[in-house]
C-alpha beads as a LAMMPS data file, in Angstrom:
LAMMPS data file: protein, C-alpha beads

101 atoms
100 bonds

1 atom types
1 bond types

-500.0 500.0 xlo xhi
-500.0 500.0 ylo yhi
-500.0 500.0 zlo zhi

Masses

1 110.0

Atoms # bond

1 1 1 0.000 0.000 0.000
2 1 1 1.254 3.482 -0.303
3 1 1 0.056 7.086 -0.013
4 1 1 -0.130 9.000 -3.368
5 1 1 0.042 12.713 -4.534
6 1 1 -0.037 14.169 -8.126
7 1 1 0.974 16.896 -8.995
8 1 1 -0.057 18.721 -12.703
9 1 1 0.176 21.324 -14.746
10 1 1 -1.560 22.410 -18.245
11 1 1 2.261 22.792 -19.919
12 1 1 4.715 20.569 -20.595
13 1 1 7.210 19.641 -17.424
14 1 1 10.848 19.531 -18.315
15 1 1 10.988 16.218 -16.438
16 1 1 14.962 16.386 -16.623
17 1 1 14.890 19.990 -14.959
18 1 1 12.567 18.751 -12.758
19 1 1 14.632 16.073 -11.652
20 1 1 17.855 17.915 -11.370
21 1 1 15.330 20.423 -8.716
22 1 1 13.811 18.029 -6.411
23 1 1 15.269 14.478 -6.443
24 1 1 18.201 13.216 -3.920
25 1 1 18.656 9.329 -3.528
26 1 1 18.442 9.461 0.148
27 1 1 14.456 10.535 -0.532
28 1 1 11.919 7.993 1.264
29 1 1 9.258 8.087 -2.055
30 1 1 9.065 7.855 -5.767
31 1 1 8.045 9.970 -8.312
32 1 1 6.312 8.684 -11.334
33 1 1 6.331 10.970 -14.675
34 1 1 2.838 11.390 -16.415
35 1 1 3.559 13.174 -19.446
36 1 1 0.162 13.840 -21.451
37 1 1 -1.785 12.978 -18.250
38 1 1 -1.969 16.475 -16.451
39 1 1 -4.675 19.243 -17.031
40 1 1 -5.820 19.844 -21.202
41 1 1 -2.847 17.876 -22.391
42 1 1 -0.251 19.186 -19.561
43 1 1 1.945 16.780 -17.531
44 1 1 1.881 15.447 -14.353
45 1 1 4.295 13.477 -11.779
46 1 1 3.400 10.893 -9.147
47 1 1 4.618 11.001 -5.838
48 1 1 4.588 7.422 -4.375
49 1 1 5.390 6.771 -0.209
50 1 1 5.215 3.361 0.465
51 1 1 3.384 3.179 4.151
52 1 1 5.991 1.711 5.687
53 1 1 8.040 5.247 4.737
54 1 1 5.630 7.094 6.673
55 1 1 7.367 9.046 9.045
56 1 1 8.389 12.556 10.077
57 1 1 11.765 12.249 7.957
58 1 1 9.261 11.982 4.900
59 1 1 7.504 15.102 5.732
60 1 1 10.635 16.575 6.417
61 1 1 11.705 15.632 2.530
62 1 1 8.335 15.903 1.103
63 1 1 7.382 19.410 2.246
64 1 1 9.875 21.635 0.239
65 1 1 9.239 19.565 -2.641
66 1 1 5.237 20.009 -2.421
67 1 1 6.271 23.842 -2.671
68 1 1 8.663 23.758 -5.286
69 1 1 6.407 21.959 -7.630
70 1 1 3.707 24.633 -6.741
71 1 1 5.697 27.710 -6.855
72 1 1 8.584 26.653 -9.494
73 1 1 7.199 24.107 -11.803
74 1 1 3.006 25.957 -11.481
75 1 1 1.506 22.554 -10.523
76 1 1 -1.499 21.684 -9.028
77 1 1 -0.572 19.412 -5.935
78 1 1 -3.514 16.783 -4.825
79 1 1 -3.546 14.505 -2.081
80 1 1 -5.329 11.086 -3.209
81 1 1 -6.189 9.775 -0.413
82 1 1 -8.448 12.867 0.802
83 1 1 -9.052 13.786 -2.777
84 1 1 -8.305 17.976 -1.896
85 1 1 -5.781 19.943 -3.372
86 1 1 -3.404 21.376 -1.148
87 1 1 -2.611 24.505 -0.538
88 1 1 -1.229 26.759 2.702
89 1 1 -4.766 26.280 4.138
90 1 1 -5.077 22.646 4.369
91 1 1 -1.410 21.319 4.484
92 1 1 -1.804 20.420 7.966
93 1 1 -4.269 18.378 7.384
94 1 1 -2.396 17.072 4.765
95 1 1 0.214 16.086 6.958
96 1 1 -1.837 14.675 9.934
97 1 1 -3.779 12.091 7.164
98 1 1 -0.037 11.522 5.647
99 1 1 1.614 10.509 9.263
100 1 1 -1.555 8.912 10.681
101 1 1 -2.348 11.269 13.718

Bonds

1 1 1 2
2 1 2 3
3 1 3 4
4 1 4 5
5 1 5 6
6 1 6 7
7 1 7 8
8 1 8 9
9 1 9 10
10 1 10 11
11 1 11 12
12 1 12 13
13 1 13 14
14 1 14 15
15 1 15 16
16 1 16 17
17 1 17 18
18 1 18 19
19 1 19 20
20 1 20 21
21 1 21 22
22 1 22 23
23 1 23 24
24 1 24 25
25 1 25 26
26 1 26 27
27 1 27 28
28 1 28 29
29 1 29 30
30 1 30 31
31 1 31 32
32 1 32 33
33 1 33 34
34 1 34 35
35 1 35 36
36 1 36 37
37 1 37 38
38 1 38 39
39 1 39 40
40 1 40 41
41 1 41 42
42 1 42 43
43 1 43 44
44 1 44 45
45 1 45 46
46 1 46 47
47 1 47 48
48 1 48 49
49 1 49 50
50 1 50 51
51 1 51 52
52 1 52 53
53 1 53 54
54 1 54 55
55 1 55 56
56 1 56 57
57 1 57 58
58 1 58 59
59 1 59 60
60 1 60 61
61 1 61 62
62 1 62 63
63 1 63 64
64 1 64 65
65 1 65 66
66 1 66 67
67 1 67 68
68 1 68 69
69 1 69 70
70 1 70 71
71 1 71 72
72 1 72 73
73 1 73 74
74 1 74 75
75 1 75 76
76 1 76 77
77 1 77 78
78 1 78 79
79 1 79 80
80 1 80 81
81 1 81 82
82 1 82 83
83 1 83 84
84 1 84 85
85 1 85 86
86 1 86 87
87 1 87 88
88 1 88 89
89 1 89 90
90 1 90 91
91 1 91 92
92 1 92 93
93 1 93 94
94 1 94 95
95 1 95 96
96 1 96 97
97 1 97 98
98 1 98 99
99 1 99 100
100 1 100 101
């Protein structure tokens, strides 16, 4: 089982750019490129955390990323599991349904 985010966009991502921005090996997820499968044609990347990676080290790694994809790469950053999108309002409650509390 895992816990899964999306993030898209209506434009084309440079995935390699992308890459270069917010991956590190030491990271506790994966990300999973969707190109085509964003909003009107954009792209989109999958952010996988396996449940046994659910900790506060992950929120530690996943936060900055969560606002570099909103603010750098203008995605659109859902939670799937409580189907919102998250923004500075809700991100708590992001994080309370990600850790389990």
């Amino acid at each position: 089982m895992a816990f899964n985010i999306i993030a898209e966009t209506n434009k084309k991502l440079d995935f390699k750019k992308l890459y270069q921005e917010i991956y590190s090996n030491n990271l506790s997820f994966d990300f999973i490129p969707m190109p085509g499968l964003g909003v009107d044609g954009g792209d989109a990347i999958g952010i996988c955390i396996p449940l046994n990676k659910v900790n506060e080290l992950t929120w530690t790694q996943l936060k900055p990323i969560l606002k570099k994809l909103k603010s750098k790469f203008s995605c659109d950053v859902y939670d799937l599991y409580g189907g919102q999108k998250l923004g500075l309002f809700n991100i708590d409650t992001f994080r309370a349904n990600l850790l389990g509390k």
